[in-house]
N, C-alpha and C positions, 0 to 999 in steps of 0.2 A: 544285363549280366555280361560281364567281358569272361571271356570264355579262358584268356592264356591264365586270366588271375583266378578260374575255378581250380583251370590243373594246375596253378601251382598251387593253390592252396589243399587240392585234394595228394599233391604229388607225398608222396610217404608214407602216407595213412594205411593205406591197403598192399597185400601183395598184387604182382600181376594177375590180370581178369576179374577183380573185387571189381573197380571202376571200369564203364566201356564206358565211348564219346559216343553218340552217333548211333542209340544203339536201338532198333527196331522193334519197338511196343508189340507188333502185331505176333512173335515170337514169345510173348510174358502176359499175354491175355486170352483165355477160353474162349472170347469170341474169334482168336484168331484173326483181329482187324486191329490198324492203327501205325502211325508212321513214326517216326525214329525221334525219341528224345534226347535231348541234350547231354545229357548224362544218364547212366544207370549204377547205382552202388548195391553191393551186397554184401552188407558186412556179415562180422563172424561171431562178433561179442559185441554186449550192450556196451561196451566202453568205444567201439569203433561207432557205432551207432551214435554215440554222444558228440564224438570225436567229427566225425561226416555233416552234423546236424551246426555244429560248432564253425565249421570249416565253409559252408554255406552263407551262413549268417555273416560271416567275416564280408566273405567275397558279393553279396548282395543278391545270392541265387535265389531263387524260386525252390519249393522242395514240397515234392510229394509222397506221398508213404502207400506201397502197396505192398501186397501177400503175395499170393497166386493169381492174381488177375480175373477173378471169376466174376466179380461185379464190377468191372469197368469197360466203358466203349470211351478209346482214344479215337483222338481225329486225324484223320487222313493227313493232316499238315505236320502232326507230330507235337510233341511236349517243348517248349521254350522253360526246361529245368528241369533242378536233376529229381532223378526219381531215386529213393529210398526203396529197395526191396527188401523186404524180412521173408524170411524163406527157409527154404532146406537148409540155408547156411548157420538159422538160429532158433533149430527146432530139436533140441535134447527134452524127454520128459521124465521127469523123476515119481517114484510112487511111495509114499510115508504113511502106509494104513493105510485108509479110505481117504486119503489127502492124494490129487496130482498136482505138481509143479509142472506147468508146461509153458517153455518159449513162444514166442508169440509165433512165430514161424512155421508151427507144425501145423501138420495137415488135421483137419478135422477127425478124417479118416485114417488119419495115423494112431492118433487121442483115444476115439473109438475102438479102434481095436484092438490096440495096450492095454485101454481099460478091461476089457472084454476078458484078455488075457489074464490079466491079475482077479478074475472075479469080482468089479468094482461095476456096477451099474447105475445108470442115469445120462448115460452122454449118447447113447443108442440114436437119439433123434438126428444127430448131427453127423450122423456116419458117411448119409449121403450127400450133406453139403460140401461144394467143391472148391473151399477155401481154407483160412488158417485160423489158427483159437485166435488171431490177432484183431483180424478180420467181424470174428464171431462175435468178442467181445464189441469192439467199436458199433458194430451195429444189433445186438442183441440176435443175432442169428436163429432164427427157429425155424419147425420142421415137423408135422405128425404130432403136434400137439405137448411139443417139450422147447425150450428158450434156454440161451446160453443164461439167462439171471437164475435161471431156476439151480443150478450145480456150480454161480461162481461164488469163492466166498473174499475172492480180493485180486486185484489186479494190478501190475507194475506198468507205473508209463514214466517218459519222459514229458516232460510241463515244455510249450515252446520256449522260455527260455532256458533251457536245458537242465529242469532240476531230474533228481529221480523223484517219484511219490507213489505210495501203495493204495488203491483207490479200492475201498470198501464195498458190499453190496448196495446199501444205502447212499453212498455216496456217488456212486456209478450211476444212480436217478433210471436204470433201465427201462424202456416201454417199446413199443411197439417197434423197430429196427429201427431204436433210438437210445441214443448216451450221454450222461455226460462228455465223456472221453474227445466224443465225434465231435459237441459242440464247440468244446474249447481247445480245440487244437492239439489232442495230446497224442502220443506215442504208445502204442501198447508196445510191452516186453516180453511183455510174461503175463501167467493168470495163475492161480490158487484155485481148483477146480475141489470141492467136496461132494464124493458118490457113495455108494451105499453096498454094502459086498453084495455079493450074487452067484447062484451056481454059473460059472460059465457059459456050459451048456443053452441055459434060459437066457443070456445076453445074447449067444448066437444066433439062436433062433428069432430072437427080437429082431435085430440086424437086418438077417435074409427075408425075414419078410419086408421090411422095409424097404432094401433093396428092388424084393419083386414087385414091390406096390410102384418102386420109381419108375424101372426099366419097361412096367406095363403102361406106366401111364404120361412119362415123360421123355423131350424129344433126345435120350443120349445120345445120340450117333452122331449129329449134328451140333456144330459149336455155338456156344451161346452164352450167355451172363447169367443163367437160372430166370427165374421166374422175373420178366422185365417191370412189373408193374408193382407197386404196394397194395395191399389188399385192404377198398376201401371198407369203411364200418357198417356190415349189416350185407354185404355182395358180394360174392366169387367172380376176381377178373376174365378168368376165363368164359365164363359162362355168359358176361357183360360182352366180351368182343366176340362171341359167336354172334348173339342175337343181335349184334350189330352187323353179323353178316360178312366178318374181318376173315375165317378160318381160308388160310392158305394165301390171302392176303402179301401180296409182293410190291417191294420195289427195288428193281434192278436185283441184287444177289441177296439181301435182306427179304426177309416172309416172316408169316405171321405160322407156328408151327401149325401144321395139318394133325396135329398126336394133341396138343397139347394148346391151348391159344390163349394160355396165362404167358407163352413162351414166343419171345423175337428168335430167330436161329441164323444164323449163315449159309443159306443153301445152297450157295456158292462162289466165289467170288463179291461177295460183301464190302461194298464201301463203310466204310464211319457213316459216310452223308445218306448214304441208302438206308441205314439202320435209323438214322437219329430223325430223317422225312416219315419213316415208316411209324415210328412210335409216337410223333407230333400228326399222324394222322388219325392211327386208333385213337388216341385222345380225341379227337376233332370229333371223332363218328360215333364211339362212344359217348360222349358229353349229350349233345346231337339226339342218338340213339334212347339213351337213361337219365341222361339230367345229371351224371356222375362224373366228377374228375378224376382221373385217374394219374396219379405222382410214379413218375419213373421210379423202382428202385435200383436202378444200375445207374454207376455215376458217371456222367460224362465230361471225359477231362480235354480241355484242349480250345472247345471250340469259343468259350468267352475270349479268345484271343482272334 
């Protein structure tokens, strides 16, 4: 990727501060780890989105699509391309009856508690997930016994070669923090989310219990990707890397949480390379320990290079 033929080709597109060169992962990820990408864009409208995605392909870039960074560990070395962020900058959500229209950008927890507001329930599960309907959707996001497939009823993406298409529930294939979307390369935009009215009230309350179930039983304080491992069929991770003997489990600033040990955390000063040793080691001891594999679901960008 020659870099003066990205900025020119990105030159126009955005106002000032849409595009940074140079620009520190470790600042745009909940783990709070990870070195400086190439580029970062954050566009404003799906047509700059098109436009950025367009302007890549020209110039030979590399291109990655994130939210809010909650399920990604970047590498110490940093991104060689530009990263796409969908964000605060393309999260408007509209309410049509028991219909939301929501940009892929908005917070889970923005979604949640709009809906909440308008007396529309079903998205309660996702309140405390700490990423975007973008996010949610690409990977089926669930939570307390609710999944993003369960309340979508259509979702906009862009096709890598830059079409738009509205991607159905049936055609989304959703399973287990799994999608069509994810597999072929698509872009979410937007979702068509269908909820169910509700006294307020009863949403709220759903909510904060939710909440106090996280707060009691998950490491918030400390930054992290959520839950780092997939939950294998028939076993609770956490419960596999205790009786592995993993609880509080360190290397260098990376631990395995002392509250929670489904949970990698940054205890302080966290390398990429401390975290991503740490989680190829509970695999090791786990395997080892139960005969189980355990599949990262935090995704790590960076280090195949």
């Amino acid at each position: 990727m020659d870099r003066e033929t990205l900025r020119d080709a990105l030159a126009g597109l955005f106002e000032d501060g849409c595009a940074r060169f140079d620009a520190p992962m470790a600042e745009r990820t909940t783990f709070r780890i990870g070195g400086p990408a190439d580029c970062v864009v954050e566009p404003r409208t799906v047509d700059e989105v098109r436009a950025a995605l367009a302007a890549c392909r020209r110039a030979g870039a590399p291109v990655r699509v994130m939210g809010l960074g909650s399920d990604v560990l970047v590498a110490d070395e940093g991104l060689r391309c530009v990263v796409v962020r969908i964000a605060e900058n393309l999260s408007r959500i509209e309410v049509d009856g028991a219909r939301m229209r929501v940009e892929a950008g908005a917070s889970n927890e923005d979604v949640a508690r709009r809906a909440c507001a308008e007396g529309l329930a079903g998205y309660e599960f996702a309140c405390g997930i700490p990423g975007t309907v973008g996010g949610a959707a690409i990977m089926n996001a669930g939570a307390y016994g609710g999944e993003f497939k369960d309340v979508a009823e259509e979702v906009r993406c862009l096709t890598p070669e830059g079409e738009l298409v509205d991607v159905d529930a049936e055609r989304a294939q959703w399973s287990y923090r799994h999608s069509m979307m994810d597999a072929a390369g698509y872009v979410v935009l937007g979702a068509t989310l269908r909820l169910t009215p509700d006294d307020p009230r009863a949403i709220q309350e759903r909510m904060d219990d939710l909440a106090r179930r996280r707060a009691d039983k998950q490491p918030l304080e400390l930054p992290s990707a959520g839950s780092t491992f997939k939950r294998p069929e028939g076993f609770f991770v956490g419960q596999l890397v205790q009786e592995a003997g993993l609880r509080g489990y360190r290397v260098g600033g990376a631990q395995v949480s002392e509250k929670h040990t489904g949970f990698v955390v940054n205890a302080g000063g966290a390398t990429a390379a401390d975290v991503r040793r740490l989680i190829a080691d509970v695999q090791e001891r786990v395997r080892a320990s139960a005969g189980v594999r355990l599949e990262p679901e935090v995704r790590m960008w960076g280090f195949e290079e």
